[in-house]
C-alpha positions as CSV (number, residue, x, y, z in Angstrom):
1,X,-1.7,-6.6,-43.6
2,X,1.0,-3.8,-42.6
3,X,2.2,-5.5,-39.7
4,X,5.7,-5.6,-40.6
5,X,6.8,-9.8,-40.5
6,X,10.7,-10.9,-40.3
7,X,11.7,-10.5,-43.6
8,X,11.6,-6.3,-43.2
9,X,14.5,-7.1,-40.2
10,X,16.5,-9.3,-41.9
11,X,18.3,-6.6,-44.0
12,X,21.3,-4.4,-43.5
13,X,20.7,-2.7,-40.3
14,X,21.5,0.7,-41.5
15,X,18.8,0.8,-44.5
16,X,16.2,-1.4,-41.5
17,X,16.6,1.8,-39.2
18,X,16.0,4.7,-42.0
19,X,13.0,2.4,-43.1
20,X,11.4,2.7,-39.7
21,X,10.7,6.0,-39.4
22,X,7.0,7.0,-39.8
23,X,6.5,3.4,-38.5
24,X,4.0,2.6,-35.4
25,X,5.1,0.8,-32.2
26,X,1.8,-0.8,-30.7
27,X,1.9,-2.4,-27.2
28,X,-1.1,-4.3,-25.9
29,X,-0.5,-3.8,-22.0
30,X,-3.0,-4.4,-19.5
31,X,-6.4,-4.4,-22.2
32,X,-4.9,-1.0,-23.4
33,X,-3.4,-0.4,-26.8
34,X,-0.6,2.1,-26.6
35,X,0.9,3.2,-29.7
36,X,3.6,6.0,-31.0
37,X,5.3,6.5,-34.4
38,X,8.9,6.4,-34.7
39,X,10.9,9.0,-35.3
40,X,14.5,8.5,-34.1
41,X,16.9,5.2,-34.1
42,X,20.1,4.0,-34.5
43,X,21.5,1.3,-35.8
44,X,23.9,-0.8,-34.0
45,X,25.8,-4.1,-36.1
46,X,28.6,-6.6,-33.8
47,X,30.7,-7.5,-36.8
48,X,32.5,-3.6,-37.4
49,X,30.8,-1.6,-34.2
50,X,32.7,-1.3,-31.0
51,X,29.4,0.4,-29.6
52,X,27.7,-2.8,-29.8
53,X,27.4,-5.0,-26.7
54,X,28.4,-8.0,-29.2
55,X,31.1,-6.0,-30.9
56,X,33.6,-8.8,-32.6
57,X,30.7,-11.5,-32.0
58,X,30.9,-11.7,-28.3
59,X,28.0,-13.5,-27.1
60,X,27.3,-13.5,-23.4
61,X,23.7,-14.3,-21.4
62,X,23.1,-10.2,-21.9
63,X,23.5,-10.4,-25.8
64,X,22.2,-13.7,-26.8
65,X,19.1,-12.3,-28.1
66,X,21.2,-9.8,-30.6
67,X,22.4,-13.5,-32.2
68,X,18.7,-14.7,-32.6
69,X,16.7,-14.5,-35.9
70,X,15.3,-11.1,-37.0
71,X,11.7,-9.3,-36.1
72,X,12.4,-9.9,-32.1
73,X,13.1,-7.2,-29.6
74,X,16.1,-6.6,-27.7
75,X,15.6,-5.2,-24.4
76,X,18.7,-4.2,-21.7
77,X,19.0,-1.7,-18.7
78,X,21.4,1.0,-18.2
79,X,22.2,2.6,-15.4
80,X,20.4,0.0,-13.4
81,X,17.7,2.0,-13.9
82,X,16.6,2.6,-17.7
83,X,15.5,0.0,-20.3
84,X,16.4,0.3,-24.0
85,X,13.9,-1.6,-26.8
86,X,15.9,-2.4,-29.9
87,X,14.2,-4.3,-33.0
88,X,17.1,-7.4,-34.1
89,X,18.2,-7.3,-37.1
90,X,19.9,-9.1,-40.1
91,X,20.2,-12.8,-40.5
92,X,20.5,-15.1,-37.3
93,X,23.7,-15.5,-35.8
94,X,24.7,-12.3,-37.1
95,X,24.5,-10.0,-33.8
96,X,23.2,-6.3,-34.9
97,X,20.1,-4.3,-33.5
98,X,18.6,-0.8,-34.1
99,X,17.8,1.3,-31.0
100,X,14.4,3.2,-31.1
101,X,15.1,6.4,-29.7
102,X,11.7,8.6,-30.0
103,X,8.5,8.3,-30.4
104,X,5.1,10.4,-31.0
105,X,2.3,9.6,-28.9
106,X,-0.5,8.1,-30.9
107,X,-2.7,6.6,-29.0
108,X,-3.5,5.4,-25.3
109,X,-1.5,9.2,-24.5
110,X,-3.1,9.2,-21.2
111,X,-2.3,5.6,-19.9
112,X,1.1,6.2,-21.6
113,X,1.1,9.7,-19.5
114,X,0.2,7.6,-16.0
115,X,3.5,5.2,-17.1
116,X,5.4,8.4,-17.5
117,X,4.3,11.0,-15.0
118,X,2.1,9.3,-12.3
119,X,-0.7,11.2,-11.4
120,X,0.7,14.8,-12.4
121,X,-1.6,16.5,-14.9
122,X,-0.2,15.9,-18.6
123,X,0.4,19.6,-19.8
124,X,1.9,20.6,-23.3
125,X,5.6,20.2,-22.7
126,X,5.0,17.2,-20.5
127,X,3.5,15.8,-23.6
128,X,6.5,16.8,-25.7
129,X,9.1,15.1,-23.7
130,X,6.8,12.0,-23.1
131,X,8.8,9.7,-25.2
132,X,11.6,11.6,-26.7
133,X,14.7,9.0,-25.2
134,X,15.0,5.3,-25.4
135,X,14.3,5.3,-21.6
136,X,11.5,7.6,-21.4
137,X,9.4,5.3,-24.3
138,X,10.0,1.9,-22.1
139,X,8.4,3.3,-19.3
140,X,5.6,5.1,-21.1
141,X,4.9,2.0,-22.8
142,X,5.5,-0.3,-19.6
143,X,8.4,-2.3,-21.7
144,X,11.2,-4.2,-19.6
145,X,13.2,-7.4,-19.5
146,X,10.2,-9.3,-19.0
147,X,9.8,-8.5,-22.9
148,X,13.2,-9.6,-24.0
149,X,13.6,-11.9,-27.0
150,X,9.5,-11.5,-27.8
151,X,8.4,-11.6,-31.3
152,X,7.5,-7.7,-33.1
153,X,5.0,-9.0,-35.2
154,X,2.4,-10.1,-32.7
155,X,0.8,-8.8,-29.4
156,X,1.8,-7.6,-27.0
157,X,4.2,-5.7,-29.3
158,X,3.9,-5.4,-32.8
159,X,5.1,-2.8,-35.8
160,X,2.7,-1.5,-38.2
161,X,2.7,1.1,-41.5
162,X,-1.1,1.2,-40.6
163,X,-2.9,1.6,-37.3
164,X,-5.9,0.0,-38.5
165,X,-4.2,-3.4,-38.8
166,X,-3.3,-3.2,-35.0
167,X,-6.9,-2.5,-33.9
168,X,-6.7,1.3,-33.2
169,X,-8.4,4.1,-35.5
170,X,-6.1,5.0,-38.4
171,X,-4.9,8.5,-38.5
172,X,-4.3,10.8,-41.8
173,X,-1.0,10.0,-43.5
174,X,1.7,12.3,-41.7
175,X,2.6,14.9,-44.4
176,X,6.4,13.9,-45.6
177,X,9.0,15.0,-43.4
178,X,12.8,15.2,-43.6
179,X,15.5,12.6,-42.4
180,X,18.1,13.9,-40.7
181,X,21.1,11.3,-40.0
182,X,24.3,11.9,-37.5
183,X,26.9,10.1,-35.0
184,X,25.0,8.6,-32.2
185,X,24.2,9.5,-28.5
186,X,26.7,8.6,-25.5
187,X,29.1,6.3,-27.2
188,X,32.1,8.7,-26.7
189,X,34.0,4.9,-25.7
190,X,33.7,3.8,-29.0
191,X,36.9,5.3,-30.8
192,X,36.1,5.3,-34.1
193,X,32.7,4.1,-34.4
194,X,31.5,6.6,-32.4
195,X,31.1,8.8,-35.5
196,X,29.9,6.4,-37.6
197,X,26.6,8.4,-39.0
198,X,24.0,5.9,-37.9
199,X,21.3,7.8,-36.0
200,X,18.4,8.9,-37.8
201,X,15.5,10.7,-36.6
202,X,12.7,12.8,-38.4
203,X,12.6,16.7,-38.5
204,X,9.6,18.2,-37.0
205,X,7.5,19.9,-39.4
């Protein structure tokens, strides 16, 4: 099976968000499957990372979830009005968390475009932007704090290498592609970790 268990979360966060690009998200929602590969993150670890929300180990009811054991999804608003989905990481206790930033549509595009768009028609750049920002992906893949703290590695939210082993048809393998790393987005508080190169996301073709 390619369903990826706790043990691919428990290592350094850094090398867990480079490994999940080319991944697949899979959300069962409402007897749809809705599925996207990943192709941005960023990784986020409390022990050395004043961007974290448990920078220096501070645990509050928002974090507790970053401090529990790896494979389970973190899941916070900003704003008050956008959700973020973060994958925890490293050993239990130890608070880090890698953001998923982007997605490509894969499958369940026009339930995913409904989420997204409501009933406007889903044209070309529409379907560009569908998922490109933390945000963006939770609504298209109907993903709030109702889903905080669940498991990764079992509906309704799971990460694959392999559609097939989530149910859905599997597509070609994606010809290689290009990582390309950086400081991440709208941390500018975060003195010096704010260019820490952490965010990773795959060049387009």
């Amino acid at each position: 099976m390619s369903i990826l268990g706790p043990e691919f979360y428990v290592r350094d966060t850094v090398e867990v968000a480079q490994s999940l690009l080319g991944k697949y998200l899979v959300r069962s929602w409402q007897g749809a499957l809705l599925a996207g590969r990943i192709v941005e993150t960023e990784a986020y670890i409390g022990r050395c990372d004043k961007a974290c929300h448990a920078y220096q180990y501070h645990r509050t009811k928002r974090t507790e979830t970053l401090f529990s054991s790896p494979g389970h999804a973190y899941i916070y608003l900003i704003y008050g009005l956008y959700h973020c989905l973060n994958f925890v990481t490293e050993p239990e206790g130890e608070p880090a968390a890698v953001l998923i930033r982007g997605l490509e549509p894969m499958a369940g595009v026009e339930e995913m475009a409904r989420l997204r768009y409501g009933e406007k028609p889903l044209t070309p750049a529409r379907l560009k932007r569908m998922l490109d920002g933390p945000g963006k992906l939770c609504q298209g893949l109907a993903l709030t704090r109702e889903e905080n703290g669940i498991p990764l590695f079992a509906p309704p939210l799971l990460v694959c290498d392999d559609l097939g082993d989530a149910g859905l048809p599997a597509p070609s393998p994606p010809p290689p592609r290009q990582i390309a790393s950086g400081p991440r987005v709208g941390i500018d508080y975060a003195q010096e970790a704010r260019d820490f190169p952490w965010r990773f996301r795959l060049l387009p073709l």
